[in-house]
VODO-198553 format. One record per residue (C-alpha): x, y, z; chain; residue number from 1; residue in one letter. Coordinates in nm, 4 decimals, always signed. Example, Ala and Ser with C-alpha at 12.3 -4.5 7.8 and 13.67 -1.06 7.14 Angstrom:
VODO-198553
+----------+----------+----------+--------+-----+--------+
|       xx |       yy |       zz | chaine | num | residu |
+----------+----------+----------+--------+-----+--------+
|  +1.2300 |  -0.4500 |  +0.7800 |      A |   1 |      A |
|  +1.3670 |  -0.1060 |  +0.7140 |      A |   2 |      S |
+----------+----------+----------+--------+-----+--------+
***
This chain:
VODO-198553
+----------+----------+----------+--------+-----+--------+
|       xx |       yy |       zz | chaine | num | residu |
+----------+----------+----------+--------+-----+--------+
|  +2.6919 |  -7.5581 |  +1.3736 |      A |   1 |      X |
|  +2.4492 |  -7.3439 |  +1.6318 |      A |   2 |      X |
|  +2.5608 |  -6.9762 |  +1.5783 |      A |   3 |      X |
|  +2.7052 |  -6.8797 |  +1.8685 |      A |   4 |      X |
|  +2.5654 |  -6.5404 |  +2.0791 |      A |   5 |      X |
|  +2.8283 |  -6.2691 |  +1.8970 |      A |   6 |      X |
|  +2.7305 |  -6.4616 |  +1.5771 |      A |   7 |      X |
|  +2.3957 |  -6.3699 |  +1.5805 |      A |   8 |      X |
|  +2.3005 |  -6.0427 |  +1.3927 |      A |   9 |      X |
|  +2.1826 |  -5.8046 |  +1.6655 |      A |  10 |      X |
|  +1.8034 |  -5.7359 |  +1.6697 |      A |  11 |      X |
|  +1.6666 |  -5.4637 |  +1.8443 |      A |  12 |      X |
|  +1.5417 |  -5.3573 |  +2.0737 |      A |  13 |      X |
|  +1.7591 |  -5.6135 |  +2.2825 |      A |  14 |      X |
|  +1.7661 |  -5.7316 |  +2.6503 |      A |  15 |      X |
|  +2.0649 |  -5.5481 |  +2.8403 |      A |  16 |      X |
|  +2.2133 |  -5.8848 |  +2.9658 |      A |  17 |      X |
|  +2.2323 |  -5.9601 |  +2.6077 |      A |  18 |      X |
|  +2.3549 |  -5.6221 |  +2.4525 |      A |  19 |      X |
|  +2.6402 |  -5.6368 |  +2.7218 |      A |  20 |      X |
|  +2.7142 |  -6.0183 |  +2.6238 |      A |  21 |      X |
|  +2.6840 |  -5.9200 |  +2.2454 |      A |  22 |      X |
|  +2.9391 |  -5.6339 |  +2.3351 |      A |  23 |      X |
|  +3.1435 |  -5.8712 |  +2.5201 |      A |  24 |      X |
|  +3.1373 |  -5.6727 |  +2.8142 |      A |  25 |      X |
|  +3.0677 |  -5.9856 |  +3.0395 |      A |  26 |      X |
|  +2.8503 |  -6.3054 |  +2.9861 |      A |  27 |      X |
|  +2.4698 |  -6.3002 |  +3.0396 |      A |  28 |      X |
|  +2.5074 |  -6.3941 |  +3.4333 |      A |  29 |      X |
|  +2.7626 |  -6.1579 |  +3.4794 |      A |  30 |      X |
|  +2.5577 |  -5.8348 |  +3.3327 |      A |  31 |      X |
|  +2.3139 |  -5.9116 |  +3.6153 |      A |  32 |      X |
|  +2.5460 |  -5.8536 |  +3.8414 |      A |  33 |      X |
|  +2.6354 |  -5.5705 |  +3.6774 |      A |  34 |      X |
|  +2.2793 |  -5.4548 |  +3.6884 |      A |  35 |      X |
|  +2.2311 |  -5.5179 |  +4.0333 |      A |  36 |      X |
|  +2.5209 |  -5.3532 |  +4.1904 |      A |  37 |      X |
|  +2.4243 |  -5.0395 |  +3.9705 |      A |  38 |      X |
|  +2.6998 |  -5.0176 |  +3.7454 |      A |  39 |      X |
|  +2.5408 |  -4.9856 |  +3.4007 |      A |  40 |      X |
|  +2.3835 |  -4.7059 |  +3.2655 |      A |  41 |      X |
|  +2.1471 |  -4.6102 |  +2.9560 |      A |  42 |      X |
|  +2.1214 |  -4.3075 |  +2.8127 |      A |  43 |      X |
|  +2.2474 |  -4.1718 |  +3.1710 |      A |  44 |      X |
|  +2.0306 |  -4.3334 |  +3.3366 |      A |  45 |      X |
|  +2.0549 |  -4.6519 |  +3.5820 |      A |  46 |      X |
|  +1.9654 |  -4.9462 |  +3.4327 |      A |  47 |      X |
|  +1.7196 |  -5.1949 |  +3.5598 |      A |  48 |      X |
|  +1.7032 |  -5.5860 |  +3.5071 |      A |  49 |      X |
|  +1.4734 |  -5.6529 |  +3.2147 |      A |  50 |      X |
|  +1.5332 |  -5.3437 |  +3.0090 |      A |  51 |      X |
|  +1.5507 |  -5.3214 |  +2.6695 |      A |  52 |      X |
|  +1.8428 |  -5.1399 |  +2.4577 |      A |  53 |      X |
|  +1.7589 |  -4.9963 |  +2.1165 |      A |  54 |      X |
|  +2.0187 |  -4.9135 |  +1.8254 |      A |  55 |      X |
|  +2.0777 |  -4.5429 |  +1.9181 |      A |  56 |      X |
|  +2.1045 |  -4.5729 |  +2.2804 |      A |  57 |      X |
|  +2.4299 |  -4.5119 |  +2.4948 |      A |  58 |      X |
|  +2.5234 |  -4.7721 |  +2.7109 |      A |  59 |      X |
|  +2.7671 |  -4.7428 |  +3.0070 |      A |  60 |      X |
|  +2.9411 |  -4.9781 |  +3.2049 |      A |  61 |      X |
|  +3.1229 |  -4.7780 |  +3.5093 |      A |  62 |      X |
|  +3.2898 |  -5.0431 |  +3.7176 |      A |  63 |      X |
|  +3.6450 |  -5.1691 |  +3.8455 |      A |  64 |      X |
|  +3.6759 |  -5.4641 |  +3.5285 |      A |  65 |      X |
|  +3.7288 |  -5.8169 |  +3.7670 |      A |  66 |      X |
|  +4.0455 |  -5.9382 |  +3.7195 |      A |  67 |      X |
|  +4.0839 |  -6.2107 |  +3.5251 |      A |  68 |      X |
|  +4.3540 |  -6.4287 |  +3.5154 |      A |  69 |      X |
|  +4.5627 |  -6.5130 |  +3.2179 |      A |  70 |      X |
|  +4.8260 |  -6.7675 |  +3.2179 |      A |  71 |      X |
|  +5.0720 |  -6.9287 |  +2.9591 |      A |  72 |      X |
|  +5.1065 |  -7.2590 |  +3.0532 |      A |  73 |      X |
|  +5.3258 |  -7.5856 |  +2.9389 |      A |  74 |      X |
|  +5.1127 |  -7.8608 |  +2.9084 |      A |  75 |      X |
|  +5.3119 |  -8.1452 |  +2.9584 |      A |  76 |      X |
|  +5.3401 |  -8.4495 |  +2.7442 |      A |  77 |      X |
|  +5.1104 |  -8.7292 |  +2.8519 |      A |  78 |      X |
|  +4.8281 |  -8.5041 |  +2.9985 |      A |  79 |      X |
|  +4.4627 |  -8.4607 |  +2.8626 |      A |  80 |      X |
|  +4.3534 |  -8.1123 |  +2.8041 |      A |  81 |      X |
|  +3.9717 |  -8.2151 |  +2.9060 |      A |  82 |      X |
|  +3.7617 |  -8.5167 |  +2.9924 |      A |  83 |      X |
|  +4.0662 |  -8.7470 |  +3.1417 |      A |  84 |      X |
|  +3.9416 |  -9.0998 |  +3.1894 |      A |  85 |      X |
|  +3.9899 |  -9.3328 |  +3.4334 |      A |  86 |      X |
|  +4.3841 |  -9.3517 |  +3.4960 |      A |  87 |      X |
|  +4.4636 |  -9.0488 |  +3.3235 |      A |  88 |      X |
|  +4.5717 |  -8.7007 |  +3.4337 |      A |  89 |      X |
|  +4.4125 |  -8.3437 |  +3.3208 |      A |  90 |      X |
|  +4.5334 |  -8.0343 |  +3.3157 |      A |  91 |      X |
|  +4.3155 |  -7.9125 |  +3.6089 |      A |  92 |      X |
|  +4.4356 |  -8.2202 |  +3.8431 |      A |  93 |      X |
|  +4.7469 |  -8.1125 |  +3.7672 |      A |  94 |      X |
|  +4.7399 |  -7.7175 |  +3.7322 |      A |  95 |      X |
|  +4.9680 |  -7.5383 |  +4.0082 |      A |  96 |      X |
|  +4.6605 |  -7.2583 |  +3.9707 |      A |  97 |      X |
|  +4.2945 |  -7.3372 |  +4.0688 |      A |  98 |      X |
|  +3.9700 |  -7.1846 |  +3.8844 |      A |  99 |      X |
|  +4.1321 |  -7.1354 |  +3.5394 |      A | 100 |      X |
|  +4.0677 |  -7.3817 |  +3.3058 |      A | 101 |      X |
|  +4.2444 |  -7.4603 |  +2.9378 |      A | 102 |      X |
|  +4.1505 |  -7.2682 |  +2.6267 |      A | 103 |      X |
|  +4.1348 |  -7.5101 |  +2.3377 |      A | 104 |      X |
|  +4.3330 |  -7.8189 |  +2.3415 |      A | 105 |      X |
|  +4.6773 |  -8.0220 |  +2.2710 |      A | 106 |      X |
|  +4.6239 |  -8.3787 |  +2.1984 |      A | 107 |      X |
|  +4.7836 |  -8.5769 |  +2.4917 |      A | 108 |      X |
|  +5.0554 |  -8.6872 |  +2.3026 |      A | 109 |      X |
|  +5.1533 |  -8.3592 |  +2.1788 |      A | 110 |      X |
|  +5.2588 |  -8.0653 |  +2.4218 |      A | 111 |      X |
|  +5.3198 |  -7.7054 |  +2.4696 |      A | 112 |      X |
|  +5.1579 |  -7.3491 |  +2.4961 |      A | 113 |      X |
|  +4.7993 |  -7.3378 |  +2.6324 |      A | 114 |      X |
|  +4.6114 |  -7.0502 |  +2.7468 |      A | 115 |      X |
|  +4.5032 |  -7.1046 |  +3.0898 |      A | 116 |      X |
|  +4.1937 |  -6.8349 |  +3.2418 |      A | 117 |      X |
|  +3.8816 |  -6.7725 |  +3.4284 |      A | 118 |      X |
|  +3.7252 |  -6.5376 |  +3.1495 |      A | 119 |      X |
|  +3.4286 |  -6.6753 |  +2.9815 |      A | 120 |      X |
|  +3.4453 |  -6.4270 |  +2.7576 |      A | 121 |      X |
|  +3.6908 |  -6.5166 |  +2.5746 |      A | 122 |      X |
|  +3.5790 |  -6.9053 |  +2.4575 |      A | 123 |      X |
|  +3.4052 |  -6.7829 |  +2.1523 |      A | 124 |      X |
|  +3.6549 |  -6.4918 |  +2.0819 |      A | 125 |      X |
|  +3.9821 |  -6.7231 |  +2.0491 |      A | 126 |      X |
|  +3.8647 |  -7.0859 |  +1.9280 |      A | 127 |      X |
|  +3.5839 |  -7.0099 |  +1.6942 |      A | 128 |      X |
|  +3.7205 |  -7.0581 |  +1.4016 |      A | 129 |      X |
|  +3.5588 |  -6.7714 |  +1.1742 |      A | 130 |      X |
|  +3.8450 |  -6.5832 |  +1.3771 |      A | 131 |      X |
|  +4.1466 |  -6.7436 |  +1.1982 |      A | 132 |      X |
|  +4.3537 |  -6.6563 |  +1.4945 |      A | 133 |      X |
|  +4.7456 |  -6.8125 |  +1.4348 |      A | 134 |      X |
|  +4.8984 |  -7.1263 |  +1.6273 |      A | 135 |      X |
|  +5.2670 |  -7.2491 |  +1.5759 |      A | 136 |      X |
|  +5.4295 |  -7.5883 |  +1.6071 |      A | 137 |      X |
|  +5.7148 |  -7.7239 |  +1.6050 |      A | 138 |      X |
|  +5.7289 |  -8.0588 |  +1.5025 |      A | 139 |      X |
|  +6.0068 |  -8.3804 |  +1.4468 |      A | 140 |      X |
|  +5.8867 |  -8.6142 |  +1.1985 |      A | 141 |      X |
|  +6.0272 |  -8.9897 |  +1.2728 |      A | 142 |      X |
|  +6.2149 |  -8.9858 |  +0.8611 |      A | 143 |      X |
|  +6.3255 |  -8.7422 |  +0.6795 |      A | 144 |      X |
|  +6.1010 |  -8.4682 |  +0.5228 |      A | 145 |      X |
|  +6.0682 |  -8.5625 |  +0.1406 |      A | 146 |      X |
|  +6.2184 |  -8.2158 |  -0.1425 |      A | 147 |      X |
|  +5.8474 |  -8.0726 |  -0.2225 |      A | 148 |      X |
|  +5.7051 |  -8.1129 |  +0.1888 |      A | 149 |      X |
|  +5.6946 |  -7.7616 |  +0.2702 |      A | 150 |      X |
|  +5.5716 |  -7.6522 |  -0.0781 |      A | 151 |      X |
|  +5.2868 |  -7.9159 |  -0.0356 |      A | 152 |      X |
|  +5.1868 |  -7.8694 |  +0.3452 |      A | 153 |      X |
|  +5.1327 |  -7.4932 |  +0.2896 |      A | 154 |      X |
|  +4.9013 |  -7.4888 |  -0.0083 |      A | 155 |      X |
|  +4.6804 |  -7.7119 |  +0.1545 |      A | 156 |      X |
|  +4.7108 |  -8.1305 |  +0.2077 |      A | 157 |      X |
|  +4.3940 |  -8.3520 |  +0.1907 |      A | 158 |      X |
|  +4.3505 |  -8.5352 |  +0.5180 |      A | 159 |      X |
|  +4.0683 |  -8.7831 |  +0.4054 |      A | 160 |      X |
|  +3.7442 |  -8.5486 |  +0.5458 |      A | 161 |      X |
|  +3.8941 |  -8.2227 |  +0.4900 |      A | 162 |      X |
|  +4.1356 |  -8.0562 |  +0.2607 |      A | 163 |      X |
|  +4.3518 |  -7.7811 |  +0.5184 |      A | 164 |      X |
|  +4.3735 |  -7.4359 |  +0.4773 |      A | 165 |      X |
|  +4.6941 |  -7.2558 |  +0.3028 |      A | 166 |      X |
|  +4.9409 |  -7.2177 |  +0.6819 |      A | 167 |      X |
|  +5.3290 |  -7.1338 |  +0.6682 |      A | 168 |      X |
|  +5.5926 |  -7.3610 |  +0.6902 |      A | 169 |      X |
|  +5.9890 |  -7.3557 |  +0.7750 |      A | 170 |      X |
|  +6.1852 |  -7.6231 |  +0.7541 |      A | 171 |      X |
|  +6.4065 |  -7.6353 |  +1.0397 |      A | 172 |      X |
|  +6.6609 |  -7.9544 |  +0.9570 |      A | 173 |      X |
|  +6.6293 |  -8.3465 |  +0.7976 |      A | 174 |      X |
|  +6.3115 |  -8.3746 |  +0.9603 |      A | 175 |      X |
|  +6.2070 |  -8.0806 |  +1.1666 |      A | 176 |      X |
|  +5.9469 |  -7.8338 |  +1.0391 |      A | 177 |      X |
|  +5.7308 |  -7.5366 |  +1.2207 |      A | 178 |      X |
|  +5.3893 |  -7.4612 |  +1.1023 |      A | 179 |      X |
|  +5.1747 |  -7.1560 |  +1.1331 |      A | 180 |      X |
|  +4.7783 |  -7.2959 |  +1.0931 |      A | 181 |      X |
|  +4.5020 |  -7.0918 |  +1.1563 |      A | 182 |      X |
|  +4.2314 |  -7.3966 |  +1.1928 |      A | 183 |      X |
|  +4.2638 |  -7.6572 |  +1.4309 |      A | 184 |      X |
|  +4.1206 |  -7.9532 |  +1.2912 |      A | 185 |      X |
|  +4.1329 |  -8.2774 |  +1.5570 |      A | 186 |      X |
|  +4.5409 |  -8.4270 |  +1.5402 |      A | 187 |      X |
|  +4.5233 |  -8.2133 |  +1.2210 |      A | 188 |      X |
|  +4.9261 |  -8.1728 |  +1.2152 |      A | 189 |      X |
|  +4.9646 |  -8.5404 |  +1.2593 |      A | 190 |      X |
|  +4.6889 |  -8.6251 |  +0.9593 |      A | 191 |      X |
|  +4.9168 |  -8.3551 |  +0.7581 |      A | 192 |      X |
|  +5.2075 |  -8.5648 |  +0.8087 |      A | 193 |      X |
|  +5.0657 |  -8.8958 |  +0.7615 |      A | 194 |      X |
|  +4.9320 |  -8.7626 |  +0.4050 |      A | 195 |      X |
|  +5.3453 |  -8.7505 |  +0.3436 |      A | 196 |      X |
|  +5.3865 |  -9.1211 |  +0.4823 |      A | 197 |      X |
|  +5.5122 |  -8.9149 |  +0.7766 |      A | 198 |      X |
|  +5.4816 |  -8.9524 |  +1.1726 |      A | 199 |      X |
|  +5.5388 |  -8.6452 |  +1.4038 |      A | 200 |      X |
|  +5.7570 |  -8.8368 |  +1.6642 |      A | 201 |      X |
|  +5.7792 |  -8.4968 |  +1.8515 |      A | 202 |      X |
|  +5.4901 |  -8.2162 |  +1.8719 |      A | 203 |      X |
|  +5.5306 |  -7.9001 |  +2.0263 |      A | 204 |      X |
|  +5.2862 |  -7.5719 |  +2.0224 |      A | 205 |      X |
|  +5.5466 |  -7.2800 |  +2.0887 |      A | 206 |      X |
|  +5.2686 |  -6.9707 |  +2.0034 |      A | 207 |      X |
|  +4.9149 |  -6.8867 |  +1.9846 |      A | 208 |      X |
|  +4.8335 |  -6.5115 |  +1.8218 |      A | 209 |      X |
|  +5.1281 |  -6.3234 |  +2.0332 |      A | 210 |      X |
|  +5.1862 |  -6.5098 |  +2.3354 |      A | 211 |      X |
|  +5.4801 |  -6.7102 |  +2.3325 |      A | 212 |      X |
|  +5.5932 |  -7.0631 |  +2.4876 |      A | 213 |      X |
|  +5.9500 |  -6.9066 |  +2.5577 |      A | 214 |      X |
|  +6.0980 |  -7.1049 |  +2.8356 |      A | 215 |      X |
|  +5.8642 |  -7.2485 |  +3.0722 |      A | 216 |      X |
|  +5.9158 |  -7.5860 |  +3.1984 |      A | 217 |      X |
|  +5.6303 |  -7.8333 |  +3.1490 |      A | 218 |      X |
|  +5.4137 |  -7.8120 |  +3.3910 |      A | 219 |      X |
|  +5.4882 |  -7.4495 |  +3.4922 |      A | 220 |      X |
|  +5.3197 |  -7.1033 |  +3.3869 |      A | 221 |      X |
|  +5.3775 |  -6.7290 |  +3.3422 |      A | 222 |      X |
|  +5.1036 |  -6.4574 |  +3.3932 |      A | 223 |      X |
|  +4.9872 |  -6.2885 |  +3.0764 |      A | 224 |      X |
|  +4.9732 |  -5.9057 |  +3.2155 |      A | 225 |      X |
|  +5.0705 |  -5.5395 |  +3.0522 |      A | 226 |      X |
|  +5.1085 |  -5.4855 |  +2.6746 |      A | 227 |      X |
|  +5.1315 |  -5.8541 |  +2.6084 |      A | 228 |      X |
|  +4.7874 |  -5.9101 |  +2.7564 |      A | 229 |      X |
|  +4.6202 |  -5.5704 |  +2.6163 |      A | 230 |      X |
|  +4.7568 |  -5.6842 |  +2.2845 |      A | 231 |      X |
|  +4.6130 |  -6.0069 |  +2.2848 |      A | 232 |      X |
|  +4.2789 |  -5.8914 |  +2.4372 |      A | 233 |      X |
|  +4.2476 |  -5.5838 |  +2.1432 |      A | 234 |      X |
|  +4.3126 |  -5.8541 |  +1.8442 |      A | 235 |      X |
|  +3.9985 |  -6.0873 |  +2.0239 |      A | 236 |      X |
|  +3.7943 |  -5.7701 |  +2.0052 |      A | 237 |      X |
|  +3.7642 |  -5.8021 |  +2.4545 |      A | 238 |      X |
|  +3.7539 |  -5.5147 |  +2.6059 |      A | 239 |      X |
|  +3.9748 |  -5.5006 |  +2.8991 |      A | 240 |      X |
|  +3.8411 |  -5.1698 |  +3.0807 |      A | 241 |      X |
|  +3.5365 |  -4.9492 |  +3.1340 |      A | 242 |      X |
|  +3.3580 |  -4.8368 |  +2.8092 |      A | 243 |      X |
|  +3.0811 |  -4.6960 |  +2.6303 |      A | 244 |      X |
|  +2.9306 |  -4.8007 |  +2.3033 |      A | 245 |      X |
+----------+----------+----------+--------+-----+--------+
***
């Protein structure tokens, strides 16, 4: 896999568009901006497209931080997170809110929390998987869960290319279960089962990190805002205001 930009180990001296993308201050395009309309500042002084940051300088970012939107939204059953082909529905022909789009995805049968925004920055920050950044489910299976399930699913099950991380599980009834996973392998949950002679009949994410599902019909949304939103931007590492190195 390409490392991705905050992967890389920082080399200086660095371009300022980079430095600021590195920081995760904005993306690349963005710092230009930044540049232009005289908001950044090295050592004190006004920055200039081109320039180059070394390790011991101070860089300052003095501007009003765009507001991004952040929304919980219920994916509904039946609806593609990305790429819908022909006679199917996606999230953004669907989406009561224009110019956000999904972070991550829920398999179309499956539904639930996803996080909904117009922040580039944080597409590295939340789904690359170094992160180990938590996800709950809550899933029915279609017969009931066999004695040792639980004790099996969280040490780790072997779904033919890939044995799974450690995750939590409760067992909620005869054949409900939640699960805490902190990789998101492709219809990983359903492989889990299946390694059980399972099938998740039902599939619901209900968290990611600490926003919650709560009660929001599918199809509807909340705004992520206050301590919620600061809280989930701090454990990304994205800062949310003006700063200095």
């Amino acid at each position: 896999m390409k490392p991705t930009e905050q992967d890389e180990q920082p080399v200086f001296p660095m371009r300022i568009n980079k430095y600021l993308a590195w920081k995760k201050y904005s993306t690349r395009r963005e710092a230009d901006t930044l540049i232009e309309k005289r908001r950044v500042y090295i050592n004190g002084a006004l920055a200039q497209l081109g320039d180059k940051v070394y390790e011991r300088d101070s860089v300052e970012v003095r501007f009003h931080p765009k507001k991004y939107r952040y929304l919980a939204y219920n994916k509904p059953r039946g609806v593609i997170t990305h790429s819908a082909q022909a006679g199917e529905e996606s999230i953004e022909d669907i989406s009561p809110v224009k110019g956000v789009f999904p972070m991550g995805r829920l398999d179309k049968d499956s539904y639930g929390l996803i996080i909904l925004t117009d922040d580039g920055r944080v597409t590295d920050a939340l789904l690359n998987p170094k992160y180990a950044h938590e996800k709950e489910y809550v899933v029915t299976c279609l017969d009931a869960l066999p004695a040792d399930f639980k004790h099996k699913m969280e040490r780790g099950v072997d779904i033919g290319d890939y044995v799974t991380k450690p995750c939590r599980v409760e067992i909620l009834g005869k054949k409900n279960f939640s699960i805490t996973l902190t990789e998101g392998k492709k219809h990983q949950i359903r492989r889990m089962c299946g390694a059980f002679g399972q099938s998740a009949e039902d599939l619901k994410r209900v968290r990611i990190m600490n926003i919650t599902l709560g009660h929001i019909a599918p199809g509807e949304y909340r705004t992520i805002e206050g301590a919620e939103l600061q809280s989930f931007l701090k454990s990304i590492g994205i800062p949310s205001g003006t700063g200095q190195k």
